[in-house]
ZARO-201607 format. One record per residue (C-alpha): residue number from 1; x negated, y, z negated; residue in one letter. Coordinates in steps of 0.001 Angstrom, whole numbers, plus 500000, padded with zeros to 6 digits. Each point is the difference from the previous one (the first is absolute). Layout:
N
[site NUM [X Y Z] a],
...
//
This chain:
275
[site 1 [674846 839045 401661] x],
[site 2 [499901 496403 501906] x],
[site 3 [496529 499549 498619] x],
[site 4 [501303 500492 496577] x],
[site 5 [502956 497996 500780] x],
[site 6 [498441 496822 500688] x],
[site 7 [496867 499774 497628] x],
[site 8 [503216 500639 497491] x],
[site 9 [501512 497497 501035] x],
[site 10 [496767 497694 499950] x],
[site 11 [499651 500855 497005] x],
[site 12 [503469 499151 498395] x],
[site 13 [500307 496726 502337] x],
[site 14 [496685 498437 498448] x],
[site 15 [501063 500829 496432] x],
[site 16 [503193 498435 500120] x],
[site 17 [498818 496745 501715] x],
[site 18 [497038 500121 497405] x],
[site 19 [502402 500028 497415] x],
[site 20 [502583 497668 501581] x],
[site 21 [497722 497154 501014] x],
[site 22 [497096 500335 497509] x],
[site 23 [501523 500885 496700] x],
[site 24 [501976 497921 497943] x],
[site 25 [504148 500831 499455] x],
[site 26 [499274 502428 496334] x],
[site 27 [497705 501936 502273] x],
[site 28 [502439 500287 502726] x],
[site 29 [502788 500736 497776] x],
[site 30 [497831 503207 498526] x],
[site 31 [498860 501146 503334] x],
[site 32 [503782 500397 501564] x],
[site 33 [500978 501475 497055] x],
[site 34 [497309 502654 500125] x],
[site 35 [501691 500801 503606] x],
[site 36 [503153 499836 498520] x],
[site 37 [499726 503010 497782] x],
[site 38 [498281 501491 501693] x],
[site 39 [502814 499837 502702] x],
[site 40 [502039 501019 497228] x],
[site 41 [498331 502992 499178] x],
[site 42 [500364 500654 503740] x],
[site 43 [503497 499573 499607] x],
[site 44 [500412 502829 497674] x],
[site 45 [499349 502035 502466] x],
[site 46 [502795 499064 502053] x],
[site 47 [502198 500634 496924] x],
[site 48 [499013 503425 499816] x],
[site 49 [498483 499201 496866] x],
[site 50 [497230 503415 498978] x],
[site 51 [499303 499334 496527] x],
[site 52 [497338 498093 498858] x],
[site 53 [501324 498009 497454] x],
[site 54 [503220 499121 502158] x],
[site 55 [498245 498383 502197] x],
[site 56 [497894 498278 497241] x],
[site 57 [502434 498639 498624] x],
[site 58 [501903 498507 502750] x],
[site 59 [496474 498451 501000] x],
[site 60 [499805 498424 496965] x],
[site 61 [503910 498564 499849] x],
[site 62 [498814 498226 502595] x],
[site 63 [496844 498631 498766] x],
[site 64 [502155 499106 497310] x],
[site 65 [502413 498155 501989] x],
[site 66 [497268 497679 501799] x],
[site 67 [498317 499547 496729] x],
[site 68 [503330 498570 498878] x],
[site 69 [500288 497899 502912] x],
[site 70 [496462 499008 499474] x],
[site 71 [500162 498736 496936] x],
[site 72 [503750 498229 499770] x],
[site 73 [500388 496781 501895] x],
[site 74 [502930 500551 502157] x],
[site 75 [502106 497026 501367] x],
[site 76 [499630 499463 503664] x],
[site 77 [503893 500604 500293] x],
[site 78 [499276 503834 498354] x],
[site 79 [497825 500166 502331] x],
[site 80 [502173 498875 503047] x],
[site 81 [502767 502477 498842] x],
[site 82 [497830 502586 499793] x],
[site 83 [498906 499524 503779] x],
[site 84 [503183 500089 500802] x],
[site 85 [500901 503698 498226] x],
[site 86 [496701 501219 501866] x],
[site 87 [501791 498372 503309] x],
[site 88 [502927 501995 499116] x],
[site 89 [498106 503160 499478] x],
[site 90 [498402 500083 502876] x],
[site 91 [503193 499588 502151] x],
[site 92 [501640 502816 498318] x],
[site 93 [497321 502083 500435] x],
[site 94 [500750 499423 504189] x],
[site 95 [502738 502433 500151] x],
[site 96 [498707 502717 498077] x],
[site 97 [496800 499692 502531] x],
[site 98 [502725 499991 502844] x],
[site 99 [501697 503100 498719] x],
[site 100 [497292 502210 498754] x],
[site 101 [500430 503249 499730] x],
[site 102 [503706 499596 499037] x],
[site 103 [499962 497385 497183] x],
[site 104 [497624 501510 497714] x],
[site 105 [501789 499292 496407] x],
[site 106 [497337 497978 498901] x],
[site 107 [498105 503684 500181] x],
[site 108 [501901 501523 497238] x],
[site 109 [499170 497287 497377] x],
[site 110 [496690 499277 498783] x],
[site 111 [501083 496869 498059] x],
[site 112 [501075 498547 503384] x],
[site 113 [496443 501310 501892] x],
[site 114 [498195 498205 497081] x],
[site 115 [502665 496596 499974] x],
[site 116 [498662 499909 503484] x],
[site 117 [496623 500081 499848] x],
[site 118 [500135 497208 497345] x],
[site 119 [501494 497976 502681] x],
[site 120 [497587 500748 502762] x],
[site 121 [496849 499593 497859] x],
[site 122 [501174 497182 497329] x],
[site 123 [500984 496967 502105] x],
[site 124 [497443 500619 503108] x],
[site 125 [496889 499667 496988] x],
[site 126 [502110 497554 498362] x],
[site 127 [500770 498039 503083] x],
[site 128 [495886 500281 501180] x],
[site 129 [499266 498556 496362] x],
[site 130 [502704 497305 499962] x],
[site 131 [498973 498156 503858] x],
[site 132 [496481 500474 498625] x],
[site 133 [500252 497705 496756] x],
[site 134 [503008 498004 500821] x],
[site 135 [499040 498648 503651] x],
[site 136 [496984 497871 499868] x],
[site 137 [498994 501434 503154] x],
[site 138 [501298 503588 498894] x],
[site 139 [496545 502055 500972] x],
[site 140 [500227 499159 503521] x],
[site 141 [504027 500057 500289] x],
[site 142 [499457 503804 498838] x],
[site 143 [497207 500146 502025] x],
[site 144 [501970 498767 503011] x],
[site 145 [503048 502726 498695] x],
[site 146 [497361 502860 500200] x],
[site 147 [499019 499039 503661] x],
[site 148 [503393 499808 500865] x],
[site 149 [501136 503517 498773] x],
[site 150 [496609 501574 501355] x],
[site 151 [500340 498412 503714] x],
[site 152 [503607 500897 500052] x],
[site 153 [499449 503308 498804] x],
[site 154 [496886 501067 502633] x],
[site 155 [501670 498308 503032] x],
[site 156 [503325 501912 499081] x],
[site 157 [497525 503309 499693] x],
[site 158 [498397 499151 503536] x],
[site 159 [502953 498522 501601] x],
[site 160 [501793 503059 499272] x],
[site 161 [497636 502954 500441] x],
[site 162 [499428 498250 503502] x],
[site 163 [503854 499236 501081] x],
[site 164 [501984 500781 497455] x],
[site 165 [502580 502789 500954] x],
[site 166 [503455 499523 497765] x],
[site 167 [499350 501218 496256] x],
[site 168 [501060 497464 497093] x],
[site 169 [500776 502551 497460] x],
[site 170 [499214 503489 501918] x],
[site 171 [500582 501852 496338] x],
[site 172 [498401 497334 498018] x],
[site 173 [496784 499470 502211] x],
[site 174 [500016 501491 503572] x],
[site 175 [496954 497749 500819] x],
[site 176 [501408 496420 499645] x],
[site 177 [501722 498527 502958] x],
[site 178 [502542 497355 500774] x],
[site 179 [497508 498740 502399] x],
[site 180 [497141 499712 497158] x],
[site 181 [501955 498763 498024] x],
[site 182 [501152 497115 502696] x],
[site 183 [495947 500096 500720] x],
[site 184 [499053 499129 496413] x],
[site 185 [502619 496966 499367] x],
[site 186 [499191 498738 503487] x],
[site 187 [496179 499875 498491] x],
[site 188 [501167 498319 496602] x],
[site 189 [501632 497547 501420] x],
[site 190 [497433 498908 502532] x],
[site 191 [497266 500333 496758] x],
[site 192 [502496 497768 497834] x],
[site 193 [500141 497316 503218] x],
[site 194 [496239 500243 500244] x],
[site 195 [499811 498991 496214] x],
[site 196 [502310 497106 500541] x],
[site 197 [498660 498505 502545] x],
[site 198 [496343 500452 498791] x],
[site 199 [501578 498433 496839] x],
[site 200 [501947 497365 501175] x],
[site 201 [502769 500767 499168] x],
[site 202 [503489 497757 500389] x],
[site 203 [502024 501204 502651] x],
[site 204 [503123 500263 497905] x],
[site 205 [498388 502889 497549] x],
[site 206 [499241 502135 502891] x],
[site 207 [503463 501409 500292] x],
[site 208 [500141 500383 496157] x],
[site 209 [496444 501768 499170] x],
[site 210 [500943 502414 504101] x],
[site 211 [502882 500923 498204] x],
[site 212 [497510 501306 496398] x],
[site 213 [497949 501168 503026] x],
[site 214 [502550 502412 501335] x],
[site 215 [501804 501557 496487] x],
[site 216 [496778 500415 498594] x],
[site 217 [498860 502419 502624] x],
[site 218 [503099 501089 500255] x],
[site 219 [500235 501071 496085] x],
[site 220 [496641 501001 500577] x],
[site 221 [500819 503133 502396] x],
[site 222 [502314 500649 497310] x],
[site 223 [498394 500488 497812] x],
[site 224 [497535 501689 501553] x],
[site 225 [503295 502577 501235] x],
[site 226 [500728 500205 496362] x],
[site 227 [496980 501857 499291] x],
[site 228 [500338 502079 502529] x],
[site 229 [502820 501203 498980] x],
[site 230 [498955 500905 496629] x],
[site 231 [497503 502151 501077] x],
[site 232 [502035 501526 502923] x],
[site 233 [502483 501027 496874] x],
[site 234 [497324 501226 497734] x],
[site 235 [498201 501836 502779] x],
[site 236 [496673 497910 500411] x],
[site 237 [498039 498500 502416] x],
[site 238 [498378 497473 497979] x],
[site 239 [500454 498364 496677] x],
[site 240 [497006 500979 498427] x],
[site 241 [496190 501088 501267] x],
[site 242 [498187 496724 499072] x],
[site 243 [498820 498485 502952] x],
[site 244 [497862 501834 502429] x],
[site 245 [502305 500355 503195] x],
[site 246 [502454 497856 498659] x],
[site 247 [502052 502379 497152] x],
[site 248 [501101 498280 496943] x],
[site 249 [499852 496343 498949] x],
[site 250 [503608 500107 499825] x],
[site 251 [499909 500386 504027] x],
[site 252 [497556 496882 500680] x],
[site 253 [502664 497304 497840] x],
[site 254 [502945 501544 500896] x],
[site 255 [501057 497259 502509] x],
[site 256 [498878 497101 497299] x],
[site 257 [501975 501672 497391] x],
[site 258 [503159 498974 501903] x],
[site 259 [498251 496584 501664] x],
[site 260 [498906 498597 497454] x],
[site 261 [503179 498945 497702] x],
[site 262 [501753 499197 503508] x],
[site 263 [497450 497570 500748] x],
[site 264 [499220 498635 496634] x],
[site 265 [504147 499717 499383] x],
[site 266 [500063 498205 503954] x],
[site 267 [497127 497835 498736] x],
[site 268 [501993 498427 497443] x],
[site 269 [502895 499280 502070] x],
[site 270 [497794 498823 502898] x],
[site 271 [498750 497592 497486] x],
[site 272 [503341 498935 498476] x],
[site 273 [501150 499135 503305] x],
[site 274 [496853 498182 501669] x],
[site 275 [499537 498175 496365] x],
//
């Protein structure tokens, strides 16, 4: 199972960083939203969804729904608003994490189960797509994201496993612990003062680009939760069967699907206030 684990993950590390630092943003934008539907069609699952053409068709709503983002040229203030919805989201979605099994309304409606999953899988490919065109240096700023999220997340898994003794969400995930989760910030932000010191970066954007730092990670355990959750109330142990040793694709972005917007929407603020 380890063996499988890691050439999986070998595998999936060298064809995103092919695609992120060799090919050009059209490219890019077609390769995440391959993994997008297919997350979606992992998501299906976690509706419940059993017919065939259900779950067609909600895969293709939301191809349709990045094509249409694709092809219209949104203002950046659409864009900004839009961030901040996803923000919104994802802070709502805290307390139904924190009172799983008892708030489980959402359950009953399958318009809501599909309203979410638009906003888990929309803005994170949208928000992956936007820092890569609009940022000059957008490749290696998503690069630098993807480090961030994977260092936080393995140092949270080892910190844990090794020390960790007080569950975060016992009904949610009985494996994650406050102490990995204190474990995998601790990391990010020692990986985000490595990068601005290598960099050179002024002293008075430290305590700005911490702060992204810490409610990244942060929104990334949420998300991560999130998913959890959706299987624990659907009965599954993985999203999907995908990945050798890993489950679905769903399971291996679940932390970017809630990172991503965060950071991209704390990007543009950082910037507005350091411009």
């Amino acid at each position: 199972m380890l063996k499988h684990r890691v050439i999986t993950a070998v595998v999936l590390i060298a064809a995103f960083l092919g695609t992120l630092l060799l090919a050009p943003p059209p490219v890019f934008c077609i390769f995440t939203e391959i993994v997008v539907l297919w997350a979606a069609w992992e998501w299906t699952q976690l509706m419940g969804l059993k017919k065939l053409p259900q779950r067609l068709f909600y895969v293709c709503f939301v191809l349709a729904v990045m094509q249409g983002i694709f092809f219209i040229s949104v203002p950046m203030t659409v864009c900004e608003y839009a961030f901040y919805a996803t923000f919104f989201f994802w802070l709502l979605t805290i307390p139904l994490i924190a009172l799983y099994p008892r708030a489980l309304f959402w359950k009953k409606s399958l318009l809501c189960q599909a309203a979410m999953g638009l906003f888990v899988l929309i803005p994170s490919w949208f928000a992956l797509n936007f820092i890569r065109v609009v940022n000059l240096n957008g490749q290696y700023l998503l690069l630098y994201l993807f480090v961030l999220i994977w260092s936080a997340d393995i140092s949270a898994y080892f910190i844990g496993k090794k020390w960790g003794r007080k569950t975060l969400a016992a009904q949610v995930s009985p494996g994650k612990t406050w102490v990995g989760v204190y474990g995998g910030l601790f990391v990010s932000l020692l990986l985000t003062a490595g990068t601005l010191y290598g960099f050179k970066v002024p002293l008075a954007m430290w305590p700005y680009t911490l702060a992204l730092t810490l409610v990244t990670i942060a929104f990334s355990v949420v998300g991560d939760l999130f998913e959890s959750m959706l299987k624990r109330s659907e009965g599954l142990k993985d999203s999907g069967r995908l990945l050798p040793g890993h489950g679905g694709l769903l399971d291996r972005i679940d932390s970017l699907t809630a990172a991503a917007p965060i950071f991209t929407l704390g990007a543009i603020i950082l910037s507005r206030l350091t411009s």
